[in-house]
C-alpha positions as CSV (number, residue, x, y, z in Angstrom):
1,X,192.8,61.6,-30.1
2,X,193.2,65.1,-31.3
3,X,189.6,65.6,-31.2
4,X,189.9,64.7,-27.4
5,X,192.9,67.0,-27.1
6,X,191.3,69.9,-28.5
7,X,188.1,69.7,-26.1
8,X,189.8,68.9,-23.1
9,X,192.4,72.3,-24.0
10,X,189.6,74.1,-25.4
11,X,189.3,77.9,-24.3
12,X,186.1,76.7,-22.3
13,X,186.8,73.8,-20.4
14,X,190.0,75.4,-19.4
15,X,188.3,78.4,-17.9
16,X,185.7,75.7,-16.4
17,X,188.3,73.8,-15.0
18,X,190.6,76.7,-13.6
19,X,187.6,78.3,-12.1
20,X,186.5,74.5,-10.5
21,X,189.9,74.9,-9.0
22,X,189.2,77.7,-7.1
23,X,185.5,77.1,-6.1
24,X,186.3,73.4,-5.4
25,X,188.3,73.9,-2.5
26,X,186.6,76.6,-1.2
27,X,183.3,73.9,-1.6
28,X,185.5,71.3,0.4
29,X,185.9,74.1,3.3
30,X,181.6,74.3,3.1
31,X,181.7,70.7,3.6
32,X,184.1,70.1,6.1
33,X,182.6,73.4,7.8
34,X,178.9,71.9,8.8
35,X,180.3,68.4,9.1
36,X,182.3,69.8,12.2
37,X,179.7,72.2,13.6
38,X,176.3,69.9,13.6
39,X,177.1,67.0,15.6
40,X,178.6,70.1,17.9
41,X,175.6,72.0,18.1
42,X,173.0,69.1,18.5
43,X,174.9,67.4,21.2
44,X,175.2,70.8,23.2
45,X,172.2,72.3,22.3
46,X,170.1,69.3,21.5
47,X,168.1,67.8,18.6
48,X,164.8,70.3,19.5
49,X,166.7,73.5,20.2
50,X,168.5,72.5,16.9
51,X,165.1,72.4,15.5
52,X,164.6,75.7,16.5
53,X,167.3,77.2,15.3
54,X,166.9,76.0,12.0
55,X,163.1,77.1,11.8
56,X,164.2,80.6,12.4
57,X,167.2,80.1,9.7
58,X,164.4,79.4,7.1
59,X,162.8,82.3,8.1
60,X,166.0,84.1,7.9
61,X,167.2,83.0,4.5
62,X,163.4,83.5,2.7
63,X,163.7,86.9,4.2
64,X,167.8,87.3,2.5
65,X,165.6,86.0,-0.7
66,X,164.0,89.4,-0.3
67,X,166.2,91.5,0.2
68,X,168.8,90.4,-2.8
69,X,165.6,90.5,-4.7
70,X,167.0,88.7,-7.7
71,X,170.0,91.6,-7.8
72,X,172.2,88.4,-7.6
73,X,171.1,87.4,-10.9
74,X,170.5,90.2,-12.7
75,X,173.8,92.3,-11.4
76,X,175.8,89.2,-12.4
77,X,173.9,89.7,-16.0
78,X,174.5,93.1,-16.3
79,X,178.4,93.0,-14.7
80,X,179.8,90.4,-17.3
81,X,178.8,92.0,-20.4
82,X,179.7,95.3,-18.8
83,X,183.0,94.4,-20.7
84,X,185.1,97.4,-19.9
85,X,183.8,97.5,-16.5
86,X,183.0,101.1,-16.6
87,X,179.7,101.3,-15.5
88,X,180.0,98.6,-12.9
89,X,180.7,100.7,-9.7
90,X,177.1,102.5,-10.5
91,X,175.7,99.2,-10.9
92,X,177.0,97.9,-7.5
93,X,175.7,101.3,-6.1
94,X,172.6,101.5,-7.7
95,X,171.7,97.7,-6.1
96,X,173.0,98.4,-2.7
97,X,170.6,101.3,-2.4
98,X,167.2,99.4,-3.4
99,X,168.8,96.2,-0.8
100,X,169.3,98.3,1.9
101,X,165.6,100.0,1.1
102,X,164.2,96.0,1.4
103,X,166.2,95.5,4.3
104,X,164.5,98.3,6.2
105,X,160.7,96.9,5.3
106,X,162.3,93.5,6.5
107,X,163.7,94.7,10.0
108,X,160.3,96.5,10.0
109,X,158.0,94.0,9.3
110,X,159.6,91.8,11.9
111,X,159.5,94.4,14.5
112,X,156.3,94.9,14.1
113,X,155.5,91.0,14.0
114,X,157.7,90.6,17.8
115,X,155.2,93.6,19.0
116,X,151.8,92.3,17.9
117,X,152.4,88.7,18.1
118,X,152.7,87.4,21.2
119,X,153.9,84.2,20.8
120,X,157.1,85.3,19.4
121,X,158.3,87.0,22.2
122,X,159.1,83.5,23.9
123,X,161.7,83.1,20.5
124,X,162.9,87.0,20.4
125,X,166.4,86.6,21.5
126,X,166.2,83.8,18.8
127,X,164.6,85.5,16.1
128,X,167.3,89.1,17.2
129,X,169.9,87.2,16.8
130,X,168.8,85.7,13.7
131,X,168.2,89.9,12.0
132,X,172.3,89.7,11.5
133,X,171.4,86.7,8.2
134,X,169.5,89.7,6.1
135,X,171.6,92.5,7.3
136,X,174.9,90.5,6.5
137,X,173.0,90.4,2.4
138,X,173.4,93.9,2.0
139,X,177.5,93.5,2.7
140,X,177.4,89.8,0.4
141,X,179.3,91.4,-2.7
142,X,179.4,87.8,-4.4
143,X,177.3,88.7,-6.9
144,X,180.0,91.1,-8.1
145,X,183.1,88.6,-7.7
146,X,180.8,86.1,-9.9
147,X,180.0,88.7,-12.7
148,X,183.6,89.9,-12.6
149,X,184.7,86.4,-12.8
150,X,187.1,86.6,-10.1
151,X,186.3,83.2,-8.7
152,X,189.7,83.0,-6.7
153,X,188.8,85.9,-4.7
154,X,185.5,84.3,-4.6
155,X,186.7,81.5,-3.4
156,X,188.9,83.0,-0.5
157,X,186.5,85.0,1.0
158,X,183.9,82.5,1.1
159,X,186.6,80.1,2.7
160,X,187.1,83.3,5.6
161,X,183.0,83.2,6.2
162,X,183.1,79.1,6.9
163,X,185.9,79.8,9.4
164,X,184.6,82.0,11.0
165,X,181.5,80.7,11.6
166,X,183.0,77.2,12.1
167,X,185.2,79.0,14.8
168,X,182.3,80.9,16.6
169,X,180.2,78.0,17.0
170,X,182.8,76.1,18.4
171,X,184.1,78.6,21.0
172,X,180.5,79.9,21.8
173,X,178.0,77.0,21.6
174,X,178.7,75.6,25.3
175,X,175.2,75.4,26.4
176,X,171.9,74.1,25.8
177,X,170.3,78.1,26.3
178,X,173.5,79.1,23.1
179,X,171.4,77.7,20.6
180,X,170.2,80.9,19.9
181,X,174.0,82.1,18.6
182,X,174.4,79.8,15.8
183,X,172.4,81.8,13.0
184,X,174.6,84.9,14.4
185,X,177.6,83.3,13.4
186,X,176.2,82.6,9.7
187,X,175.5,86.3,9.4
188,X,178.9,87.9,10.8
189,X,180.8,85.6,8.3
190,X,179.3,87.0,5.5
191,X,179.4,90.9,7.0
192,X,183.7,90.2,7.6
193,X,183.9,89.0,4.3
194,X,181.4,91.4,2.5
195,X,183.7,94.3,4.0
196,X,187.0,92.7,2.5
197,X,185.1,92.2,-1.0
198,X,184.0,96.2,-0.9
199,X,187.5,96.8,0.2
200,X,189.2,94.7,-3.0
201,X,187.0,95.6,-5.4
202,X,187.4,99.3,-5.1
203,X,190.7,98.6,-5.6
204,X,190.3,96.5,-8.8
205,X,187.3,99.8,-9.9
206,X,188.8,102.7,-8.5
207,X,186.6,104.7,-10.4
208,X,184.1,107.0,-8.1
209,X,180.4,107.6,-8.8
210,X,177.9,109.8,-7.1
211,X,174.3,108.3,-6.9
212,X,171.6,109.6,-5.1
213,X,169.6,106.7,-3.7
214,X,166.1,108.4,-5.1
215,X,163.1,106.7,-5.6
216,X,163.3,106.5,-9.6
217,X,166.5,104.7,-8.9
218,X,164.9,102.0,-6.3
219,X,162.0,101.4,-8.5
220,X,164.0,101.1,-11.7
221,X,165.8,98.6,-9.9
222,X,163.2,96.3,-8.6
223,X,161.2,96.9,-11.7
224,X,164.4,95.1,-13.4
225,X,165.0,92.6,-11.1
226,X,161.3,91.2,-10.2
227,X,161.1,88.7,-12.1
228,X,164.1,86.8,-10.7
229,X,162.3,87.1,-7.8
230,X,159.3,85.7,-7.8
231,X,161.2,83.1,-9.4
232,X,164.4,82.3,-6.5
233,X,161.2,82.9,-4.4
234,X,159.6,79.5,-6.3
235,X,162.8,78.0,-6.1
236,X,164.1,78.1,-2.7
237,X,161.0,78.8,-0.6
238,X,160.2,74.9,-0.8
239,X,163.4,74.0,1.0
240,X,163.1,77.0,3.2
241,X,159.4,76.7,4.3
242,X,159.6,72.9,4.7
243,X,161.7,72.9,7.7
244,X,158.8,75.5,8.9
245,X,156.0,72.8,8.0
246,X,157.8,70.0,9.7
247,X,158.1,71.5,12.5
248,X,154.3,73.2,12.4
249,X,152.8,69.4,11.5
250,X,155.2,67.0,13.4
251,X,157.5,67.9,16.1
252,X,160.5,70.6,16.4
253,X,162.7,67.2,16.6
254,X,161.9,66.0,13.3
255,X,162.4,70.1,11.8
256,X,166.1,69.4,13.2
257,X,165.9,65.7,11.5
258,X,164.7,67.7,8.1
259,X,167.5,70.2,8.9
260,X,170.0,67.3,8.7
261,X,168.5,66.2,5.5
262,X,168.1,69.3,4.0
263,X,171.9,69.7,4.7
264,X,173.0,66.5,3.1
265,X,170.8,67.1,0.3
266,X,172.5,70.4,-0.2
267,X,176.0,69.6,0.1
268,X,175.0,67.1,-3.1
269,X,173.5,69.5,-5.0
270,X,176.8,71.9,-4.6
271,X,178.1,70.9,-7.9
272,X,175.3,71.9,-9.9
273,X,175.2,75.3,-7.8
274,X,179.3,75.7,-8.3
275,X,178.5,75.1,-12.1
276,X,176.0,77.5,-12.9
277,X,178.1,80.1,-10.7
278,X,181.3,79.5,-13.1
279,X,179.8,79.2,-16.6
280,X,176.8,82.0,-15.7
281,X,178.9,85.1,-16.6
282,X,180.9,83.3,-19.5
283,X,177.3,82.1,-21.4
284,X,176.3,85.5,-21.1
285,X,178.7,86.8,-23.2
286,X,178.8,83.2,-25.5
287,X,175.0,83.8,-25.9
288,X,175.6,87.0,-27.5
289,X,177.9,85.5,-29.9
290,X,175.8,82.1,-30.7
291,X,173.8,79.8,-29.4
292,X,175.8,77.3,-30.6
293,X,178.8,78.1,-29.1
294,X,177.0,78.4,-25.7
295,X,175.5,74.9,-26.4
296,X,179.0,73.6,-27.1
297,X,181.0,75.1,-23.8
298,X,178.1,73.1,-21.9
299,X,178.4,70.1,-23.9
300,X,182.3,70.5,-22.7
301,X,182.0,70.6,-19.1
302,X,179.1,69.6,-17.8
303,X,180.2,65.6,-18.3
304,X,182.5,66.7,-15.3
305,X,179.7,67.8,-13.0
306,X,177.7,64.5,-13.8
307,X,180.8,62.1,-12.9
308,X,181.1,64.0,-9.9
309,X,177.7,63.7,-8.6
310,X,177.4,60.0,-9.0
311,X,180.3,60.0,-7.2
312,X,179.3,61.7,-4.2
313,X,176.0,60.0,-4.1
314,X,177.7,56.4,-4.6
315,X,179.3,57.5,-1.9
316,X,176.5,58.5,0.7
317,X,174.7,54.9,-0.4
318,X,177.6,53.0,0.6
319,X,178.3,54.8,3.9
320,X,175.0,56.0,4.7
321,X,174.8,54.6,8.0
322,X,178.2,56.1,8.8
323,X,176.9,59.5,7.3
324,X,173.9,59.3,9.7
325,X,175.6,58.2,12.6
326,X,178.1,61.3,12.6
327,X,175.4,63.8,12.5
328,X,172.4,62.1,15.1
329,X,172.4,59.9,17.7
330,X,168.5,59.6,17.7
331,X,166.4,58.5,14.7
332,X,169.1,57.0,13.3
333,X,167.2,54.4,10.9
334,X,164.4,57.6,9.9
335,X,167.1,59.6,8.9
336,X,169.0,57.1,7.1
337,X,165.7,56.2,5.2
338,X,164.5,59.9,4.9
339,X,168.0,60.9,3.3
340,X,168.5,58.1,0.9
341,X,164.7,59.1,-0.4
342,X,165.7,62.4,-1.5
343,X,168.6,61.2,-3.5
344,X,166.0,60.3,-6.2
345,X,165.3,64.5,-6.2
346,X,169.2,64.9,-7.6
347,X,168.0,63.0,-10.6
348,X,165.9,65.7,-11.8
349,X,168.0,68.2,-10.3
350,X,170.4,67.2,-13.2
351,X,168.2,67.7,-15.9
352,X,167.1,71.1,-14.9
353,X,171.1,72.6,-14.1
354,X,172.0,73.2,-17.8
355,X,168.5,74.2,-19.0
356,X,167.7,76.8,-16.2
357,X,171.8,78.3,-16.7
358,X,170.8,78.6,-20.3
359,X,167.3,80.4,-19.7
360,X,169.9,82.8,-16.8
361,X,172.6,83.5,-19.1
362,X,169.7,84.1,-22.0
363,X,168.1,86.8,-19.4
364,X,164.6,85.2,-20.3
365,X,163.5,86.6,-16.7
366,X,159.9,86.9,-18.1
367,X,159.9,83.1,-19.2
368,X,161.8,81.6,-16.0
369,X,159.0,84.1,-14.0
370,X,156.1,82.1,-15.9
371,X,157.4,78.9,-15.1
372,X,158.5,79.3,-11.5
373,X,155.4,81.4,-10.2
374,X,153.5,78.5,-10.4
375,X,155.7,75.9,-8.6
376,X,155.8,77.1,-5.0
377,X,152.4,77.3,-4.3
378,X,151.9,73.8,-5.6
379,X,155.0,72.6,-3.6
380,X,154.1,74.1,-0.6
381,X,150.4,72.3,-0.8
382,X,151.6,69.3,-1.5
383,X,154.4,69.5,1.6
384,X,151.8,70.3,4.2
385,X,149.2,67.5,2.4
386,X,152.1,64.8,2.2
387,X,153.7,66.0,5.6
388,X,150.1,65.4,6.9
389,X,149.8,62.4,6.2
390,X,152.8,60.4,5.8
391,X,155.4,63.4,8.7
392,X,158.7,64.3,7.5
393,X,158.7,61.2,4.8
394,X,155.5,63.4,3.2
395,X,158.0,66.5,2.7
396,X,160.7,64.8,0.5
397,X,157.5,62.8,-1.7
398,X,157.1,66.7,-1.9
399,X,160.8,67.8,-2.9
400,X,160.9,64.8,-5.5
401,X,157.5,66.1,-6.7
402,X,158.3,69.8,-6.8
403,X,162.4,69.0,-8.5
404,X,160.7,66.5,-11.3
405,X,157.9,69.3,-11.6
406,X,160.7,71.9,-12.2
407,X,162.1,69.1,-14.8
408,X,159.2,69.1,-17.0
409,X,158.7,72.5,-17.1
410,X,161.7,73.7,-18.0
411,X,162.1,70.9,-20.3
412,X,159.1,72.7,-22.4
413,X,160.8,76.2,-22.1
414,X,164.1,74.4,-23.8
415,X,162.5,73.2,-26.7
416,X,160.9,76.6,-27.2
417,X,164.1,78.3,-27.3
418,X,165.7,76.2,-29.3
């Protein structure tokens, strides 16, 4: 019994817990959020038009990939064991300069792609309205709030951007042709909330540096950040670029069926995405310390995580026709079979949570970078193969493949740390 006591009062899992608080309910506004606003948007806009809209979001969010550039890694690094917080305003700085620089090849490359490619001048309203996504990243201070560990801020303002969006979506989407709004909404949450994070954060750093956004500085930058790079590039381009390939192979009706999916799938794996958020900055500094201490803080809280998601996926199994139903009124059995097929996915996305925090909070960027270069290319062959072949059921054979892939390796990586 005291043994029990101590862990569940230990310094660790009441920081875990605290923070959970916090991030929790701002996670239950994220859920009820989308829940509201799909079966909104596809019964005004329509199951293709949906589609649509969520092939350009995947373009959208690979092109936010590039812009943060692995800054929301590394910053969060470099801010928690910034321990007097005296250099963090440069840091912030410094970063903002080489985002906004990859913002401007973004816009431009797009530009340029509306111009010389025809075809995309049917989908430029669309794809316009979609720019606000990356520009929004250069406003998205999270990064900061996470390496600070100010969670409840966090928490709040994250809570603000589902409102908003939630709220636009409802008041504009009246229309089949409004389709083309809902990725605007996504962006001008984060903008209004990224300007009340600069806004409270100079308050909390008053401190003022002068940096001249030179050249040096933009290339030190991404020279210290590439790695995590390529590497959220290998781990987020699958789920991005298979709504793309559905769409490509199959029809822009089964992209918004995938969108669905890709949604619940998501909202599951929230826990382990809330849990390496929370215990990131705190194994940096652990790390520094021991190993063994870092080992012991995850060996304290991570049990919560795993009750919870057998939880939520008990859950989804036993209403799974309601949870269908509520999003689609079409493809009702597909989806139902489609989503309770990439349930076996979170299985291996449990086994790779606590190993990839460690390698984070360890800053082995070059080791992750090894790993993770080769997984996207192999996932994104096997997703247009399997999609091919067997349609949308061939893209989550190729998320199952691609999460148990990510398993194994990372597996390796553990034992060689240890």
């Amino acid at each position: 019994m005291i043994r029990i006591k101590h862990f569940l009062l230990s310094e660790n899992t009441k920081n875990f817990l605290s923070n959970s608080f916090y991030v929790g309910i701002s996670n239950i506004i994220a859920l009820i959020s989308p829940l509201v606003a799909i079966p909104h948007v596809v019964k005004t806009v329509g199951l293709t038009n949906y589609g649509l809209s969520a092939i350009a979001l995947s373009i959208s969010m690979m092109t936010v990939l590039i812009i943060n550039f692995g800054f929301d890694i590394s910053g969060v690094n470099r801010i928690a064991k910034d321990k007097n917080k005296t250099n963090t305003i440069e840091i912030i700085i410094s970063i903002t300069y080489a985002k906004t620089f990859l913002f401007v090849v973004v816009l431009t490359s797009i530009v340029t792609g509306l111009i010389v490619i025809p075809p995309l001048k049917e989908y430029s309203a669309l794809l316009m309205y979609s720019l606000i996504i990356p520009f929004s990243a250069l406003f998205n201070l999270n990064w900061v709030l996470q390496g600070m560990e100010k969670f409840k801020y966090l928490s709040i303002f994250n809570i603000i951007g589902k409102t908003i969006f939630l709220i636009g979506v409802l008041i504009t989407i009246t229309n089949k042709e409004d389709y083309v709004l809902i990725n605007a909404w996504i962006g001008t949450g984060t903008i209004i909330t990224g300007i009340l994070s600069i806004y409270l954060i100079l308050r909390m750093l008053p401190k003022r540096v002068k940096i001249r956004p030179t050249k040096t500085l933009i290339i030190r930058e991404l020279k210290d950040s590439y790695e995590y790079f390529l590497s959220n590039i290998s781990i987020y381009s699958s789920m991005y670029l298979y709504t793309f390939i559905v769409g490509a192979l199959t029809t822009n009706a089964m992209a918004g069926v995938f969108a669905i999916i890709e949604k619940i799938y998501n909202l599951i794996k929230a826990p382990f995405s809330i849990y390496q958020s929370i215990m990131h900055p705190r194994l940096s500094i652990l790390l520094e310390q021991s190993y063994t201490k870092a080992k012991k803080a995850i060996v304290g809280t991570y049990f919560f995580v795993i009750i919870l998601i057998i939880s939520m996926v008990l859950s989804i199994m036993l209403f799974q026709q309601q949870v269908v139903g509520y999003f689609v009124n079409d493809y009702i059995l597909l989806t139902r079979k489609a989503m309770l097929l990439s349930l076996f996915g979170i299985v291996f996305v449990a086994i790779n949570c606590p190993i990839y925090l460690i390698a984070l909070a360890k800053d082995m960027k070059k080791e992750i970078m090894r790993v993770f270069i080769k997984i996207p290319i192999i996932g994104l062959i096997s997703c247009v193969l399997l999609v091919h072949f067997f349609g949308i059921f061939g893209a989550i054979y190729s998320l199952i493949f691609t999460e148990a892939l990510y398993a194994l390796l990372l597996f390796n990586e553990l034992k060689k740390l240890k």
